[in-house]
C-alpha positions as a Markdown table, in Angstrom:
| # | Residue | x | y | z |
|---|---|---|---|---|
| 1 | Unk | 29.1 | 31.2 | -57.3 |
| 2 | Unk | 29.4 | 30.7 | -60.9 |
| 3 | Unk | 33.1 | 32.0 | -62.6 |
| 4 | Unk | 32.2 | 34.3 | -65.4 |
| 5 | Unk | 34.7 | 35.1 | -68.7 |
| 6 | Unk | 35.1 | 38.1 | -70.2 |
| 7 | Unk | 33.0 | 39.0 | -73.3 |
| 8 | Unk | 34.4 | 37.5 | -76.8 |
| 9 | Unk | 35.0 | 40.0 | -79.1 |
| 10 | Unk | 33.2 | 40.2 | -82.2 |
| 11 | Unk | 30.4 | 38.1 | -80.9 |
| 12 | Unk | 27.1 | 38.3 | -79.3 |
| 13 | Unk | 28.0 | 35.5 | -76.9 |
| 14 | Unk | 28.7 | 36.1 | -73.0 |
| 15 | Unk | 30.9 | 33.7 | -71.9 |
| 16 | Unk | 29.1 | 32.8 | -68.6 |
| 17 | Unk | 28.1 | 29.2 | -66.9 |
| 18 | Unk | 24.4 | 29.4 | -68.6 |
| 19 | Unk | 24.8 | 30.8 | -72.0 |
| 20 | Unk | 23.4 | 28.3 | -74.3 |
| 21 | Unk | 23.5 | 30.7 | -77.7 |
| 22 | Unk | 26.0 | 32.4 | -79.7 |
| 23 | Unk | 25.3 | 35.3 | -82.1 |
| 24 | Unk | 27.6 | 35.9 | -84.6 |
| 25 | Unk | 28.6 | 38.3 | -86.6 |
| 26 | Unk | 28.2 | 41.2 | -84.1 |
| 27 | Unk | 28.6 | 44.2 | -85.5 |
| 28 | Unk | 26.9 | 42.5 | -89.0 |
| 29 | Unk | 26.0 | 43.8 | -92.4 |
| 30 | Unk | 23.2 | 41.6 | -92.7 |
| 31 | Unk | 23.2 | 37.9 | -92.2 |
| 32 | Unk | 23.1 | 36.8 | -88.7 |
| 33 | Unk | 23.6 | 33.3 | -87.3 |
| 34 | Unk | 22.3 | 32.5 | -84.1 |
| 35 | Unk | 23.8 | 29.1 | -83.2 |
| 36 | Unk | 22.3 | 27.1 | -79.7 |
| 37 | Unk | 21.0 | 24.6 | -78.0 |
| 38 | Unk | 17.1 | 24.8 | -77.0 |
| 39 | Unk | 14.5 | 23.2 | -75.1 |
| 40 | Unk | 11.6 | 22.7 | -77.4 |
| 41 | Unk | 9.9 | 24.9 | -79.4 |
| 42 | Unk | 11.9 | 28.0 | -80.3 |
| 43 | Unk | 11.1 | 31.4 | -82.0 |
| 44 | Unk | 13.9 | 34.2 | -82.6 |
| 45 | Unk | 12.0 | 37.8 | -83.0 |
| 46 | Unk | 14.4 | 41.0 | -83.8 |
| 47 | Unk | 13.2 | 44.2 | -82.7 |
| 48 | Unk | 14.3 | 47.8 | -82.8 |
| 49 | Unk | 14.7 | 50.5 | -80.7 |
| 50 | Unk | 11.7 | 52.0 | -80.5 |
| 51 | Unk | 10.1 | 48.7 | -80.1 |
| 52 | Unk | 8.9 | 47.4 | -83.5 |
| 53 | Unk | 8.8 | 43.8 | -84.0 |
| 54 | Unk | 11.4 | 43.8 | -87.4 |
| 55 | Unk | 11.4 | 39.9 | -87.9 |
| 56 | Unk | 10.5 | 36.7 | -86.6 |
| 57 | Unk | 11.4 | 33.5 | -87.0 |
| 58 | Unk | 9.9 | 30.0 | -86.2 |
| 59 | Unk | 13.3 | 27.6 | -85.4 |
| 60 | Unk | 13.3 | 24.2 | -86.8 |
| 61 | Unk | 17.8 | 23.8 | -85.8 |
| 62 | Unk | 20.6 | 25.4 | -85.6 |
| 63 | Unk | 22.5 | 27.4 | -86.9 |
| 64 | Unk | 19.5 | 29.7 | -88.1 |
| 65 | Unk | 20.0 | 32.3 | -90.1 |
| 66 | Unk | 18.8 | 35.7 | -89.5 |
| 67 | Unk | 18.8 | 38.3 | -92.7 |
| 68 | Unk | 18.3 | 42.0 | -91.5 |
| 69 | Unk | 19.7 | 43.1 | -95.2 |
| 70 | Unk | 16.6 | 45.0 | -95.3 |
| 71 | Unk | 16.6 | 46.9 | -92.4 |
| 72 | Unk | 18.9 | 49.9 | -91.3 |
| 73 | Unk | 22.0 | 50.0 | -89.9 |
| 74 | Unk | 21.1 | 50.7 | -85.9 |
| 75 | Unk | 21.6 | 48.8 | -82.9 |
| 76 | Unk | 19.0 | 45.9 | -82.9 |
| 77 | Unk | 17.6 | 43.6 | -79.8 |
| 78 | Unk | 17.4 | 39.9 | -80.6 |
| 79 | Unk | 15.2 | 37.8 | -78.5 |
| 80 | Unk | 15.2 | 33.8 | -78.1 |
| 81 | Unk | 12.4 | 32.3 | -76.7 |
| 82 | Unk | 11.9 | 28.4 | -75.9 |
| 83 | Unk | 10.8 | 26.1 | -73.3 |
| 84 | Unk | 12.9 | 27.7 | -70.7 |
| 85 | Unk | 12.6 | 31.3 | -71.2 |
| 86 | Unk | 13.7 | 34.8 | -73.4 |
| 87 | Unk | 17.3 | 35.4 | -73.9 |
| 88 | Unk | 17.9 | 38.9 | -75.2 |
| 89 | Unk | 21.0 | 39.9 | -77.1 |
| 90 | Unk | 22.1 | 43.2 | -78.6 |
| 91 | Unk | 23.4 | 43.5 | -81.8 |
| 92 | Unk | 24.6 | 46.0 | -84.6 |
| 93 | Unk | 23.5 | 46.0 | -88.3 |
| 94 | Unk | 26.2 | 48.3 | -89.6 |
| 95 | Unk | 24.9 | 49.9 | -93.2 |
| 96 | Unk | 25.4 | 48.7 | -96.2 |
| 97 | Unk | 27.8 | 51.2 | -98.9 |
């Protein structure tokens, strides 16, 4: 059985055996960096809670940046998909004063 670590604070990024992504800041006031190591063709998509594709992304290499400046504050999911699959991560856009 695989040992897990506890959660890092102030990051998207679980600490277990397979995680191959780290999302960072999380809770964010815009700019996102998604840092990682893929398998071929990536895309990162960012949707919101009711479902609405808010961005997408074609990855060229990491880190990529991800600006939700535009958007409202909320709690966010961020997909990655490659080669090998989706990884979904949650993460806060807090608003802007």
């Amino acid at each position: 059985m695989a040992e897990s670590n506890p959660v890092t604070t102030g990051s998207a990024q679980f600490n277990i055996a397979d995680s191959r992504f780290s999302i960072y800041p999380n809770p964010a006031e815009g700019i996102i960096f998604v840092n990682g190591n893929s398998a071929g063709e990536t895309s990162i998509s960012v949707f919101n809670l009711a479902g609405e594709e808010v961005k997408r992304i074609s990855v060229n290499s990491f880190p990529q940046e991800v600006d939700l400046s535009s958007e409202p504050g909320g709690v966010y999911l961020l997909a990655i998909h490659d080669e090998s699959g989706r990884k979904v991560f949650r993460i806060v856009k807090m608003d802007q004063d």
